[in-house]
N, C-alpha and C positions, 0 to 999 in steps of 0.2 A: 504494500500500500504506500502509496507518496504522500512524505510525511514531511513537515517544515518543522523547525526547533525554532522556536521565537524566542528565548531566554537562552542561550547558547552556551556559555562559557567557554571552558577549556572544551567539552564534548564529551563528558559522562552520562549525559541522559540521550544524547546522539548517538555513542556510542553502543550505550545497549541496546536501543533500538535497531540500531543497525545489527547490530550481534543475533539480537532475534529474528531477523527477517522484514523487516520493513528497509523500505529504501528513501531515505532520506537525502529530500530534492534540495534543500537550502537551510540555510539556520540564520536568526538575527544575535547580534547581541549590541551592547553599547561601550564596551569596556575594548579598550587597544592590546591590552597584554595579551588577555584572553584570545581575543580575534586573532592573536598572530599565531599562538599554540595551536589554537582549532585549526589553521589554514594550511596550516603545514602538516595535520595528520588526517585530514578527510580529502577526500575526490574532489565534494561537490563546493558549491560557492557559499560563503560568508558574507554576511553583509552589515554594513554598523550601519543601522539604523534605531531608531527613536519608538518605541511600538507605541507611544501613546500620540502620536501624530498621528490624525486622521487620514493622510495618504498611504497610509502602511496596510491597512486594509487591503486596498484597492490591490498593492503592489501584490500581497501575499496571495488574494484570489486568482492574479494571474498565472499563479503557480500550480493552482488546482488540487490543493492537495485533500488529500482521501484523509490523512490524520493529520492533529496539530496539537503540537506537546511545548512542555516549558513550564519551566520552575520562577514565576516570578519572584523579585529581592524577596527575602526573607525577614530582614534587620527587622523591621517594626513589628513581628511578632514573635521574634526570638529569644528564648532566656539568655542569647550572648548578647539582644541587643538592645535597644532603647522599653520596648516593648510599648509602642507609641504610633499608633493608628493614624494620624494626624501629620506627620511627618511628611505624608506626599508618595511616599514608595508602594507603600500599600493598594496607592490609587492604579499599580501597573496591574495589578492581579483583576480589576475592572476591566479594564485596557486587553490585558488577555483573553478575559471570557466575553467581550466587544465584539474583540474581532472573531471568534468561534462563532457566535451568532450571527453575525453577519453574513461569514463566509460557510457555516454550514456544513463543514465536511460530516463524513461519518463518523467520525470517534476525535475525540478529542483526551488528551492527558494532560493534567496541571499535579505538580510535586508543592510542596512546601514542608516546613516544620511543624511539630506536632501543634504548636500553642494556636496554629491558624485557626484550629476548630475553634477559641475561644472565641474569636474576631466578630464583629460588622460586616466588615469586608465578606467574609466568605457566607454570611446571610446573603448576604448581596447577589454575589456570585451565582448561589443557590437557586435562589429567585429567577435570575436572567435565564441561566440556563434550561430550566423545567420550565420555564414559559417558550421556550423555542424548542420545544419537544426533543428534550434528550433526557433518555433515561441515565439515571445517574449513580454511580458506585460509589462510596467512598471508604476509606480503611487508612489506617494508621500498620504499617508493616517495621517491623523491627527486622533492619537488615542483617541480622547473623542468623536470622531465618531462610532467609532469600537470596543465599550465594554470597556472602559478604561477611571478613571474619570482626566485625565493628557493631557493637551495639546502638548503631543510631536509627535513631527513629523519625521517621519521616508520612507525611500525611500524600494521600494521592488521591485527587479526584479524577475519575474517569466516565466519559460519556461518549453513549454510544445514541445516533439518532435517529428518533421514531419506535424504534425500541417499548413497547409498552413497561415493562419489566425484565429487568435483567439478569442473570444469574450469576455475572462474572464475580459478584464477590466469593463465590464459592470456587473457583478456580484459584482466586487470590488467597483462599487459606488452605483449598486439598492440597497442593503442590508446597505448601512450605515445610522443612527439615523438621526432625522430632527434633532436635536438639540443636542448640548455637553454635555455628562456626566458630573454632578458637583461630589465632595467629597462627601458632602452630599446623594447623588441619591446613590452613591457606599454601603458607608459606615455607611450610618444614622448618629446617634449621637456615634458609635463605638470610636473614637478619644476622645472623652471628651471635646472638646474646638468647640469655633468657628471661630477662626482667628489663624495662623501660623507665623513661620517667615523662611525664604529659601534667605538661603546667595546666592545673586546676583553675575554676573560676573563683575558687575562695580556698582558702588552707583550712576551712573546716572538708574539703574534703579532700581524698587520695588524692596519689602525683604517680603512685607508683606499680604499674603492673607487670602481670606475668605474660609471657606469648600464649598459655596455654588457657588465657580467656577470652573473649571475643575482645579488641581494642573497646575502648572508649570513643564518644565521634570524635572525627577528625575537625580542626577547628582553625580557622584560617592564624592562631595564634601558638607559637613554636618557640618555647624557650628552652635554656638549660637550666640544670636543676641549682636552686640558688646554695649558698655557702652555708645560710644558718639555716635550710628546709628542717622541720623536723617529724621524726615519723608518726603518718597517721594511722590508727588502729588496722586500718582495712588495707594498708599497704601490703606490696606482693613480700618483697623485703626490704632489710635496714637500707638506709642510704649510703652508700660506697663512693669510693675512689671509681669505682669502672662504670657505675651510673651513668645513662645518657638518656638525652632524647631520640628519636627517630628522625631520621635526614629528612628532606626533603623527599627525599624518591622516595624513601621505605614509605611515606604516607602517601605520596600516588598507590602503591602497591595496596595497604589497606584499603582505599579508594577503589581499587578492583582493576584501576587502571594498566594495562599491560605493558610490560618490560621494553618493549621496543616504541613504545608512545613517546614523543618529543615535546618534552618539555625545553622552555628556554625565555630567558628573563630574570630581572633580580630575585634574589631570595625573596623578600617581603610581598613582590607580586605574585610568583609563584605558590608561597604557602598561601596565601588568602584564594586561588582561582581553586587551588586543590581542597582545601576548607569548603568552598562554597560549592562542589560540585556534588550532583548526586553517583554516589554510587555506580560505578560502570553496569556492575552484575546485579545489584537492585531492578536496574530500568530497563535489563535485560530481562530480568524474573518476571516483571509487570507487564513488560510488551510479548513474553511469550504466553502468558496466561492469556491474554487477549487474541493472539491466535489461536490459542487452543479452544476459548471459546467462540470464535468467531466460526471457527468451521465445523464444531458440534453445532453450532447454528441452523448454517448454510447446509448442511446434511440431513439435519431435520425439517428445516424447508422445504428441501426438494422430496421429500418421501408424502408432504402435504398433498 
């Protein structure tokens, strides 16, 4: 199915759509770093543009695309970030589900952070889209479920149109793992160690874990472990001399991001495009479920 990525980034939710079978005709984003990473590891064309500009519509319809995915900014409903509605970024996630109505394709995918379910905004959304007749999925997946060795948890809404009722959330939970991807399950001994350190957002919690549990999310913030850290309860172990964080690449790699993917740009653009990307093998998981139920569908169809 011909699919545009409208919130692009580096190309982890491009990516596993692409991974699953869909063929993805274009991607927007608005960020330079990102745009130049994505253009160097996909076929198709990139394009910086503005989605909240009314001519972006037009542009994208000329594209035709059968699907239309993307992860509007997240900041204003993030527990990393202001958690502030009102900010303006929020208004992209409109801007998104706009142009889905407008242009209509058949299935449409939006990602975000778990706290978007508290939002306005995704009332909104809500609203728009079931008045333009799409039946509508939504689910909260914990990606060390879903091929991913990283406990992060991410919101997905998905629409499929004309659709009276849907089934696909039950694809979205029969196919996920009994148990959590560790590090280790991912990665083997690839890393070299067997304990990290991941600068917390407060020292009331961990800094410190083992490979052999799913990662923590990745987070566009990358420190080393400071000089007075001191151990919290739930740490994997004591704090050492041999203590590190994870490189840059090792957190593409939790990211699902594959070894031969070209990354390039400063550190500080780098970790923040890899923080803010979804999952490669998440939006892989999510777009093969959507095959699988698209053609349990289509088979039952034709037997009408």
């Amino acid at each position: 199915m011909r699919t545009v990525d409208l919130f692009a980034g580096c190309g982890g939710l491009s990516l596993g759509f692409q991974n699953a079978g869909f063929e993805i005709v274009a991607a927007i984003d608005r960020w330079n770093p990102a745009i130049e990473v994505y253009r160097n590891n996909f076929q198709h064309p990139i394009f910086n543009l503005d989605i909240s500009d009314t001519e972006v519509t037009s542009f994208v319809s000329e594209l035709e695309p059968e699907v239309i995915i993307g992860g509007p900014p997240c900041q204003d409903f993030s527990s990393a970030g202001s958690r502030n509605e009102n900010l303006g970024r929020a208004e992209l996630t409109l801007s998104f589900v706009n142009i889905v109505a407008a242009i209509k394709p058949q299935w449409f995918v939006m990602e975000n952070v778990e706290r978007i379910t508290k939002s306005k905004v995704l009332k909104q959304a809500l609203k728009i889209m079931t008045e333009n007749h799409y039946s509508l999925t939504s689910m909260v997946l914990n990606s060390s479920y879903c091929g991913v060795p990283q406990a992060r948890k991410r919101y997905f809404l998905v629409g499929e149109l004309g659709n009276l009722k849907s089934d696909l959330g039950k694809y979205l939970l029969k196919n996920q793992a009994k148990k959590q991807m560790t590090v280790f399950d991912y990665l083997q001994n690839d890393l070299n160690i067997e304990y990290y350190y991941r600068h917390p957002r407060s020292y009331q919690r961990r800094g410190i874990f083992s490979i052999y549990e799913p990662s923590p999310t990745i987070r566009g913030v990358n420190r080393p472990i400071p000089k007075n850290y001191r151990r919290h309860p739930g740490d994997a172990c004591a704090p050492n001399p041999y203590l590190r964080p994870l490189t840059t690449l090792e957190r593409s790699y939790i990211q699902t991001f594959p070894k031969n993917f070209k990354f390039q740009g400063n550190k500080s653009d780098l970790e923040q495009m890899i923080g803010n990307a979804v999952p490669v093998k998440l939006a892989e998981y999510v777009g093969r479920c959507i095959l699988e139920y698209a053609e349990v569908e289509l088979l039952q169809s034709s037997k009408v």
